[in-house]
mmCIF file of the C-alpha atoms, coordinates in Angstrom:
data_MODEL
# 
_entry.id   MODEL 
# 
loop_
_atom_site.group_PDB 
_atom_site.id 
_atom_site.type_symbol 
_atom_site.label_atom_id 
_atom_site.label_alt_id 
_atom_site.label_comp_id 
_atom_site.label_asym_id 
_atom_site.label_entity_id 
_atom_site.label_seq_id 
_atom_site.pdbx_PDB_ins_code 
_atom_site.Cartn_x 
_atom_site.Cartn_y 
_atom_site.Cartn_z 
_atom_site.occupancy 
_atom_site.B_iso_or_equiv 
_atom_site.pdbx_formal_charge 
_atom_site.auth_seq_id 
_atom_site.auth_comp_id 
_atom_site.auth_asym_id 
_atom_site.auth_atom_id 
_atom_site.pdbx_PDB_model_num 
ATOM 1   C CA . UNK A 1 1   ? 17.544 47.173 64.279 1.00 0.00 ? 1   UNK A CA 1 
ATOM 2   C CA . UNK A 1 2   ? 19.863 48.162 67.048 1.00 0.00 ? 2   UNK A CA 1 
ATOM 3   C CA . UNK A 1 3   ? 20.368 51.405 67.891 1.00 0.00 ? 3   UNK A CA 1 
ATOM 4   C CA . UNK A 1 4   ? 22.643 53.331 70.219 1.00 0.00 ? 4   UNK A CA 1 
ATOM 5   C CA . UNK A 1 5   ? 22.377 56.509 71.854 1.00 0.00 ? 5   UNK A CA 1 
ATOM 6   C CA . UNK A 1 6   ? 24.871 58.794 73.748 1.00 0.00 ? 6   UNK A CA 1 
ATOM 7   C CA . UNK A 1 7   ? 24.820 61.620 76.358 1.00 0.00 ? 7   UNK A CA 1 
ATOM 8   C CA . UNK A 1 8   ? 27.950 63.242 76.123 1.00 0.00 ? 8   UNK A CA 1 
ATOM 9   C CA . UNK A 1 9   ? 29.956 64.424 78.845 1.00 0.00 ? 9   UNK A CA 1 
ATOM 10  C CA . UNK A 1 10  ? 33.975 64.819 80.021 1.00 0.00 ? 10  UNK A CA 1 
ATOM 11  C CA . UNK A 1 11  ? 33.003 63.805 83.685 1.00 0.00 ? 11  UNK A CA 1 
ATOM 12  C CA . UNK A 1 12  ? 29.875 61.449 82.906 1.00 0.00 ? 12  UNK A CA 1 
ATOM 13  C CA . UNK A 1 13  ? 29.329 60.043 79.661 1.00 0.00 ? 13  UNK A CA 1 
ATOM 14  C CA . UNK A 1 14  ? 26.097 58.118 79.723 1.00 0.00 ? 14  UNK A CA 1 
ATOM 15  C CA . UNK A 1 15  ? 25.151 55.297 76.977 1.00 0.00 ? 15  UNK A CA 1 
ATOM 16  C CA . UNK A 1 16  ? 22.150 52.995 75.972 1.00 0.00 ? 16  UNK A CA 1 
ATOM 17  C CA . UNK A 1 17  ? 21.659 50.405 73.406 1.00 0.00 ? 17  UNK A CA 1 
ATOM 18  C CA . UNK A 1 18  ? 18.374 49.507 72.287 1.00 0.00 ? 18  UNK A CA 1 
ATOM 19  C CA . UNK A 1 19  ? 17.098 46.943 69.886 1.00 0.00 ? 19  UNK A CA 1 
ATOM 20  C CA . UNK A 1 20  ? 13.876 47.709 68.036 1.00 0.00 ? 20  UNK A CA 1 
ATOM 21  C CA . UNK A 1 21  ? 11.519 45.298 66.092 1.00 0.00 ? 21  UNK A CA 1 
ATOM 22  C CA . UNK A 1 22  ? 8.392  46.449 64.895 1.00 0.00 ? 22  UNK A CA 1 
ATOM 23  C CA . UNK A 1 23  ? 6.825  49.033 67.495 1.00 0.00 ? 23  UNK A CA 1 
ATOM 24  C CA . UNK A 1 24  ? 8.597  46.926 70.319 1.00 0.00 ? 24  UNK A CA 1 
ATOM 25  C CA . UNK A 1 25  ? 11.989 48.853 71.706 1.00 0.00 ? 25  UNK A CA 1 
ATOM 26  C CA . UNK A 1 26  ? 13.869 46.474 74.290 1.00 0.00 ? 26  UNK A CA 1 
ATOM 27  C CA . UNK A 1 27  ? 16.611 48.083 76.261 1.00 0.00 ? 27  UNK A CA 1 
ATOM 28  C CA . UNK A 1 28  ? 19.858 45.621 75.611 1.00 0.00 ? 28  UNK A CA 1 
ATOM 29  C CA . UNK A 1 29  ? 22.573 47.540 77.912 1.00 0.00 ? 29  UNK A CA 1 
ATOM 30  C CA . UNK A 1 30  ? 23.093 50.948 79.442 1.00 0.00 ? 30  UNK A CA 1 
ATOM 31  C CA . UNK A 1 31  ? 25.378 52.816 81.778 1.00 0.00 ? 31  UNK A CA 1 
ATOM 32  C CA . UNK A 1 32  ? 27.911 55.907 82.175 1.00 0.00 ? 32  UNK A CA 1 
ATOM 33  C CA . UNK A 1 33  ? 31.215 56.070 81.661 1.00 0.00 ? 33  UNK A CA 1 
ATOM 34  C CA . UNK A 1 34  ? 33.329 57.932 84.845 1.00 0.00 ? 34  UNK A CA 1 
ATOM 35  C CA . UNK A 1 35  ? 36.401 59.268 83.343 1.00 0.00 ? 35  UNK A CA 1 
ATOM 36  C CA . UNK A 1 36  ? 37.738 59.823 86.437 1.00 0.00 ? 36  UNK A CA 1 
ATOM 37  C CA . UNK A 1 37  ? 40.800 61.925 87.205 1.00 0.00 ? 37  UNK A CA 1 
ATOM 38  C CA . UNK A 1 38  ? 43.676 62.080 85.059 1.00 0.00 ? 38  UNK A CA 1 
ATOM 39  C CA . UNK A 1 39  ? 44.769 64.193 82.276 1.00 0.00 ? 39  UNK A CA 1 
ATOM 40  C CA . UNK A 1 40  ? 42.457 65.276 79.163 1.00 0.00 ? 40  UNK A CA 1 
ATOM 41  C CA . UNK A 1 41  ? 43.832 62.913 76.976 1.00 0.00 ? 41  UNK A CA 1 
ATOM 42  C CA . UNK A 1 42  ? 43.349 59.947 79.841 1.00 0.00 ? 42  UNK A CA 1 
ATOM 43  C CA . UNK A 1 43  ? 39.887 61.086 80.298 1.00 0.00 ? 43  UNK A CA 1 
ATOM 44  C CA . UNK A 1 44  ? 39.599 61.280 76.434 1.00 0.00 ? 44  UNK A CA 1 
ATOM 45  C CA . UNK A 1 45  ? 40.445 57.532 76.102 1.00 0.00 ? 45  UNK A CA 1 
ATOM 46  C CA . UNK A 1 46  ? 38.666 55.967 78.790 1.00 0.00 ? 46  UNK A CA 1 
ATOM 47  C CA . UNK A 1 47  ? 35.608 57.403 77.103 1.00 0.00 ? 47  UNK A CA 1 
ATOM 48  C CA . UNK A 1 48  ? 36.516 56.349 73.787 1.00 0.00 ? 48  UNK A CA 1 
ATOM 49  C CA . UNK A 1 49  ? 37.660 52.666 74.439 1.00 0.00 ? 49  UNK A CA 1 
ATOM 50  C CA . UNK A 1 50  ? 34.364 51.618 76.657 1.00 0.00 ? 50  UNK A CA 1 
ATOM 51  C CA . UNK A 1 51  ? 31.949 52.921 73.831 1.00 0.00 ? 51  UNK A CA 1 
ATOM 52  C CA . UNK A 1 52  ? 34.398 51.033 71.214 1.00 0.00 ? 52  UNK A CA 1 
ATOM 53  C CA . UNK A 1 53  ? 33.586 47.576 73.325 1.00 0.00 ? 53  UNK A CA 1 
ATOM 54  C CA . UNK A 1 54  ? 29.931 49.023 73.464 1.00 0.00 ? 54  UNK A CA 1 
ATOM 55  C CA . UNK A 1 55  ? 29.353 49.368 70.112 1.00 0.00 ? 55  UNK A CA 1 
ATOM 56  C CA . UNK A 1 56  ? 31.609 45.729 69.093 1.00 0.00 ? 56  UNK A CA 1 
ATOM 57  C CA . UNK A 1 57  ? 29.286 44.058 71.122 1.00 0.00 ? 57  UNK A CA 1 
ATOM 58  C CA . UNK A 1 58  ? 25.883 45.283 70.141 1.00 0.00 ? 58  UNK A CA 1 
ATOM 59  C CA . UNK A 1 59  ? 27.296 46.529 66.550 1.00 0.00 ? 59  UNK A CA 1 
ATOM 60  C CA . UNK A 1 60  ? 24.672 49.020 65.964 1.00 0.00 ? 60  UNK A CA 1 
ATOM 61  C CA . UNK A 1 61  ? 22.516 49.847 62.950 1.00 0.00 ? 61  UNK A CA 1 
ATOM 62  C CA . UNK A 1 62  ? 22.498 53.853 63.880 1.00 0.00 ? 62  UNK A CA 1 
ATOM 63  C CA . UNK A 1 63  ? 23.835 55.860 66.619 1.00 0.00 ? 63  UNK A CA 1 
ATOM 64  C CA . UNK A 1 64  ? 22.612 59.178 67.993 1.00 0.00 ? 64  UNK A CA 1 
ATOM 65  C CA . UNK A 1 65  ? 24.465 61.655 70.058 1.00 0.00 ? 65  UNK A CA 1 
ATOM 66  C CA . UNK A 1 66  ? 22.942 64.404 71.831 1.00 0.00 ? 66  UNK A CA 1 
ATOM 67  C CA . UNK A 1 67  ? 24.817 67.859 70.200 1.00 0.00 ? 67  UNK A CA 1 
ATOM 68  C CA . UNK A 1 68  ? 25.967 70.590 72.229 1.00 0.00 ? 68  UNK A CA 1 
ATOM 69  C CA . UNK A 1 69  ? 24.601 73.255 74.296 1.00 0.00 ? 69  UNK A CA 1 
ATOM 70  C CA . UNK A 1 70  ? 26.170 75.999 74.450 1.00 0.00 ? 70  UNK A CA 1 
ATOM 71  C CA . UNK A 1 71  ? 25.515 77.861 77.187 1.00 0.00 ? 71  UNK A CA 1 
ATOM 72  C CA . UNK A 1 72  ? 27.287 80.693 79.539 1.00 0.00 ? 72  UNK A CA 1 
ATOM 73  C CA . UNK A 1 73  ? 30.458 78.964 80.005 1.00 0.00 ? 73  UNK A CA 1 
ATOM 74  C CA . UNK A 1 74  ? 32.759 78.668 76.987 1.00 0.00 ? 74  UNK A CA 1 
ATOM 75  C CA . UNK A 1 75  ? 35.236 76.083 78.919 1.00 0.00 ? 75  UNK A CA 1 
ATOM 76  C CA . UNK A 1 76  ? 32.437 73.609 79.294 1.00 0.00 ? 76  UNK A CA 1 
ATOM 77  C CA . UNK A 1 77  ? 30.940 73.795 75.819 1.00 0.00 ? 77  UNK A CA 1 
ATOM 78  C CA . UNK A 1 78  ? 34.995 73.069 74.626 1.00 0.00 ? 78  UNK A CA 1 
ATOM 79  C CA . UNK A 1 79  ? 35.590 70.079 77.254 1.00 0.00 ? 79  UNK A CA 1 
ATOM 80  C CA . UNK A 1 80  ? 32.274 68.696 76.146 1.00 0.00 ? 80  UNK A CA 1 
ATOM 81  C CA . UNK A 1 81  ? 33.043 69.145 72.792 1.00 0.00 ? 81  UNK A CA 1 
ATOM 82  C CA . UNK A 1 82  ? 36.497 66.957 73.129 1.00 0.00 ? 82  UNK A CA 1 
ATOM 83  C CA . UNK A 1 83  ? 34.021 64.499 74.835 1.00 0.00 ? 83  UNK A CA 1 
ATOM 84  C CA . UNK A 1 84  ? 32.085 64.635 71.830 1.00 0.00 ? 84  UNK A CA 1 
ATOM 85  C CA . UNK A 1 85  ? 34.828 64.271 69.048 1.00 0.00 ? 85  UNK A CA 1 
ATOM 86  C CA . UNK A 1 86  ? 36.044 60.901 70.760 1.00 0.00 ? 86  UNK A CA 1 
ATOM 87  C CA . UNK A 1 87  ? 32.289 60.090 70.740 1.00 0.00 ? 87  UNK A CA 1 
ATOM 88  C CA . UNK A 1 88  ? 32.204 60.680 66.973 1.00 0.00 ? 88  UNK A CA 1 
ATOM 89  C CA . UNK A 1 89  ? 35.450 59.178 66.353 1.00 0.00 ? 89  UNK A CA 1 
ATOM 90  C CA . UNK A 1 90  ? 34.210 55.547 68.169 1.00 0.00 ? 90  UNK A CA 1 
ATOM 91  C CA . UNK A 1 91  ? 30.906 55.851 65.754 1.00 0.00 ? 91  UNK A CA 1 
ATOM 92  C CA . UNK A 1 92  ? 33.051 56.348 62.852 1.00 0.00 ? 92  UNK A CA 1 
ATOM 93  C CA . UNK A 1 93  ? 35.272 53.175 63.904 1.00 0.00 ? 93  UNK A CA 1 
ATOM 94  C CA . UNK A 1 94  ? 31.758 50.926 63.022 1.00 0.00 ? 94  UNK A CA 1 
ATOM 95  C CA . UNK A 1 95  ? 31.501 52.943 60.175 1.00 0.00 ? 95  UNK A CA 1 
ATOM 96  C CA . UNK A 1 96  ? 27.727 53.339 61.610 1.00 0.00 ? 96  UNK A CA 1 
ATOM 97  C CA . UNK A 1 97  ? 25.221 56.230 60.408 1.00 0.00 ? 97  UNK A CA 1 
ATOM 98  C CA . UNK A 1 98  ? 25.078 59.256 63.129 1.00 0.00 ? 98  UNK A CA 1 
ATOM 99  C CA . UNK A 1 99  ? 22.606 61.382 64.070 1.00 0.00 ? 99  UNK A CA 1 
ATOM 100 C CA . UNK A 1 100 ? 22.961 64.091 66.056 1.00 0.00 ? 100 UNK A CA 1 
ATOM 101 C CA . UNK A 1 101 ? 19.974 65.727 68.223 1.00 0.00 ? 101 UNK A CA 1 
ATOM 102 C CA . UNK A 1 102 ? 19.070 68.813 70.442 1.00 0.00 ? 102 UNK A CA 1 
ATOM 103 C CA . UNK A 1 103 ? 18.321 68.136 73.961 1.00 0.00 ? 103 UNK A CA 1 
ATOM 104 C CA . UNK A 1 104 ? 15.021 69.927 73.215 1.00 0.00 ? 104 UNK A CA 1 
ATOM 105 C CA . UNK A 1 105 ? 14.409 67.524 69.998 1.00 0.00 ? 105 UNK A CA 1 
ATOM 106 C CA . UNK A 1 106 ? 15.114 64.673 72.062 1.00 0.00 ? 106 UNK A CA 1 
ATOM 107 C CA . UNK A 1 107 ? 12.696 65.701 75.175 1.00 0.00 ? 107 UNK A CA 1 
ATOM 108 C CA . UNK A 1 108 ? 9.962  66.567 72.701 1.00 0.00 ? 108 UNK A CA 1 
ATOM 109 C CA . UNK A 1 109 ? 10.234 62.973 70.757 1.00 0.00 ? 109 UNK A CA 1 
ATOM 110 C CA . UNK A 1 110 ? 10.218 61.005 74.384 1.00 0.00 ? 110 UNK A CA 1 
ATOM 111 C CA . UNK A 1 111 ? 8.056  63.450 76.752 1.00 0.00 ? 111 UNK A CA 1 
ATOM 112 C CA . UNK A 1 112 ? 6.462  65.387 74.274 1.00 0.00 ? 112 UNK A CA 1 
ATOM 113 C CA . UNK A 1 113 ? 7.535  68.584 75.800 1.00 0.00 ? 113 UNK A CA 1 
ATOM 114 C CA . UNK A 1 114 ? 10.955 69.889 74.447 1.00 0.00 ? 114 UNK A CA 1 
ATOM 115 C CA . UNK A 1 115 ? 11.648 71.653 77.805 1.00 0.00 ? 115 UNK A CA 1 
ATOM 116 C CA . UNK A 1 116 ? 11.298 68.543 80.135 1.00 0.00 ? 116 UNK A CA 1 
ATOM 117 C CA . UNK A 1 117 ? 13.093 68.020 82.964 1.00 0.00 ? 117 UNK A CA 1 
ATOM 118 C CA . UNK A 1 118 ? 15.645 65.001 83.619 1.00 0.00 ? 118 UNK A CA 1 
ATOM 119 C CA . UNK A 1 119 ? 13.350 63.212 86.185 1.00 0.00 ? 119 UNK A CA 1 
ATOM 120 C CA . UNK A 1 120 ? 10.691 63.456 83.307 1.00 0.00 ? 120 UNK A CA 1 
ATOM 121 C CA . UNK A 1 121 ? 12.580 62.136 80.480 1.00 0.00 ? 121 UNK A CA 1 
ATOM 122 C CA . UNK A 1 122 ? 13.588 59.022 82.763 1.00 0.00 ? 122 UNK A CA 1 
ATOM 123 C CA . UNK A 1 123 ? 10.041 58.257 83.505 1.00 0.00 ? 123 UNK A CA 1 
ATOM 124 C CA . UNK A 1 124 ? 9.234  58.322 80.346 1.00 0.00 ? 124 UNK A CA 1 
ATOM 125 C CA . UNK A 1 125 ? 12.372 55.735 79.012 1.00 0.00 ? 125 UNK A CA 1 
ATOM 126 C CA . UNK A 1 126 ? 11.479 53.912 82.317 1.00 0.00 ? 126 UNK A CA 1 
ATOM 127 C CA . UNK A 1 127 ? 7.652  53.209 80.556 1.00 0.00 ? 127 UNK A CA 1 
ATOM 128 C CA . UNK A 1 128 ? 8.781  53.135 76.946 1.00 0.00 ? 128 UNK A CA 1 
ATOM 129 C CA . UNK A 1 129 ? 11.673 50.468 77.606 1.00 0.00 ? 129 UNK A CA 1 
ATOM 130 C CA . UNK A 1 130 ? 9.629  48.729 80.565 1.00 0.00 ? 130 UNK A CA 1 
ATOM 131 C CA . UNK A 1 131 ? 12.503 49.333 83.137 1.00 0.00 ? 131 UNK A CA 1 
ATOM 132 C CA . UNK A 1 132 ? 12.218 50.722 86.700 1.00 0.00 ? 132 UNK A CA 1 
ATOM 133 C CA . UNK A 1 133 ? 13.210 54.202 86.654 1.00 0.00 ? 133 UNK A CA 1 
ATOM 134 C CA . UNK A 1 134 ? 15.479 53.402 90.078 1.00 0.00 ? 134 UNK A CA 1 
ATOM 135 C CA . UNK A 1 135 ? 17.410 51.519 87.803 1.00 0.00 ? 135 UNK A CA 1 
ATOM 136 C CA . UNK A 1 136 ? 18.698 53.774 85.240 1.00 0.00 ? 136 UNK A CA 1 
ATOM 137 C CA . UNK A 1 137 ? 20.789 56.596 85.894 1.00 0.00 ? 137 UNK A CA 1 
ATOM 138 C CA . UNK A 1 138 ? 20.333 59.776 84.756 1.00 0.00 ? 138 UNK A CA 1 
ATOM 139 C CA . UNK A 1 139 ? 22.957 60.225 82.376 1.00 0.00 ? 139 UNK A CA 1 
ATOM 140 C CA . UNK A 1 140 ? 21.527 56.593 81.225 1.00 0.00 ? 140 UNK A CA 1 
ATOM 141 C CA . UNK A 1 141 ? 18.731 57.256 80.879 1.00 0.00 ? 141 UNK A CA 1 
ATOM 142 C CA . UNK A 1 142 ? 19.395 60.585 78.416 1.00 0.00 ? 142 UNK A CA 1 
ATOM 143 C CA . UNK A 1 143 ? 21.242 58.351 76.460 1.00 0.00 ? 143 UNK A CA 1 
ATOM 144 C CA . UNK A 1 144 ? 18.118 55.598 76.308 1.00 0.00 ? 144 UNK A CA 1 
ATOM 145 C CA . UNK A 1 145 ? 16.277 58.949 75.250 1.00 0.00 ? 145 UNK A CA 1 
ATOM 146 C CA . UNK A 1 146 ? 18.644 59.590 72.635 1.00 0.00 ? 146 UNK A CA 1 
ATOM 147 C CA . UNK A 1 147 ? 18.425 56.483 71.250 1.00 0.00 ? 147 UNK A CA 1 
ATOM 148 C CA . UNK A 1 148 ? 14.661 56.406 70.710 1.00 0.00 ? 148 UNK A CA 1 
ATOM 149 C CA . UNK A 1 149 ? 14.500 59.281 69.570 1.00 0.00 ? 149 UNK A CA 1 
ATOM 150 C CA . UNK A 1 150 ? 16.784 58.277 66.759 1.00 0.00 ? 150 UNK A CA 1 
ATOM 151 C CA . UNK A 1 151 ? 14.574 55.145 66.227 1.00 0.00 ? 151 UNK A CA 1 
ATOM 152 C CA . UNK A 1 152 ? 11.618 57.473 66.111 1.00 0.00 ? 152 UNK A CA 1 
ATOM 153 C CA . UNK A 1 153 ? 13.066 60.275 63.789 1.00 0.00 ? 153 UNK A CA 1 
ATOM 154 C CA . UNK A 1 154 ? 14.747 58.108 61.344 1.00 0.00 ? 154 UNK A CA 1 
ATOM 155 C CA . UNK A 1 155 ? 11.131 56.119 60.620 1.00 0.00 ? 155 UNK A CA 1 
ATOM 156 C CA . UNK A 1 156 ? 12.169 52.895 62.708 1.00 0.00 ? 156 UNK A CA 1 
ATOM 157 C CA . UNK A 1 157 ? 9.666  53.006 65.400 1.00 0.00 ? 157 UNK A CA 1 
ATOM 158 C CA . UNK A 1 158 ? 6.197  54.421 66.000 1.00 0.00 ? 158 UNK A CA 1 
ATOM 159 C CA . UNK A 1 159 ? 6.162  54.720 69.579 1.00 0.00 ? 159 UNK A CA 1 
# 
């Protein structure tokens, strides 16, 4: 089963695909996605078109996004949110099953501890996917998270 997994963001949009057979997850590709300057709707696409030719080229089984948090700042939570809807709409192009997922859901599936921090989370893909955590940025590696956690929630993978 392949499975994606997305860390959404208007500035840095991180991604990871994974591939999962058995109890074994291999990591297949991951990266972010810089939207650079530009207007909204520039930013919008940039993100939308490079997760398009993500998911045509792994054509995943399920995808998980990380939902939003919503905290102090209203104007983030809505810029995020745009970053979120062109997320949605690329899933809904494959006409692939999405799962959305807390941060804290997501830390507590990978780390076992919902409040982890980022450097923790990373580690933790870095051992789970066999990587070195050098390698994998952070925004990456969230996504990575996201995506096992969707493997592990929807009954795919017994890590």
């Amino acid at each position: 089963m392949i499975i994606a997994g997305v860390d959404p963001g208007l500035a840095a949009t991180g991604y990871g695909v994974i591939e999962q057979i058995g109890n074994r997850i291999t990591p297949l590709e991951w990266g972010v996605i810089r939207s650079g300057e530009g207007t909204l709707a520039d930013r919008l696409q940039k993100i939308h078109n490079r997760l398009v030719d993500v998911f045509e080229n792994h054509n995943p089984d399920l995808i998980g996004v990380e939902d939003i948090f919503i905290g102090q700042n209203p104007r983030s939570a809505l810029m995020l949110g745009h970053a979120r809807g062109v997320i949605l709409l690329a899933a809904a192009s494959r006409e692939c099953r999405v799962y959305e997922y807390p941060a804290r859901s997501v830390k507590q599936s990978v780390v076992g501890n919902g409040g982890a921090r980022k450097e923790q989370v990373r580690f933790m893909v870095s051992r789970l996917l066999g990587t070195g955590e050098k390698k994998i940025a952070m925004d990456a590696s969230d996504a990575l998270a996201v995506a096992i956690c969707c493997s592990m929630r929807n009954g795919t993978n017994k890590v």
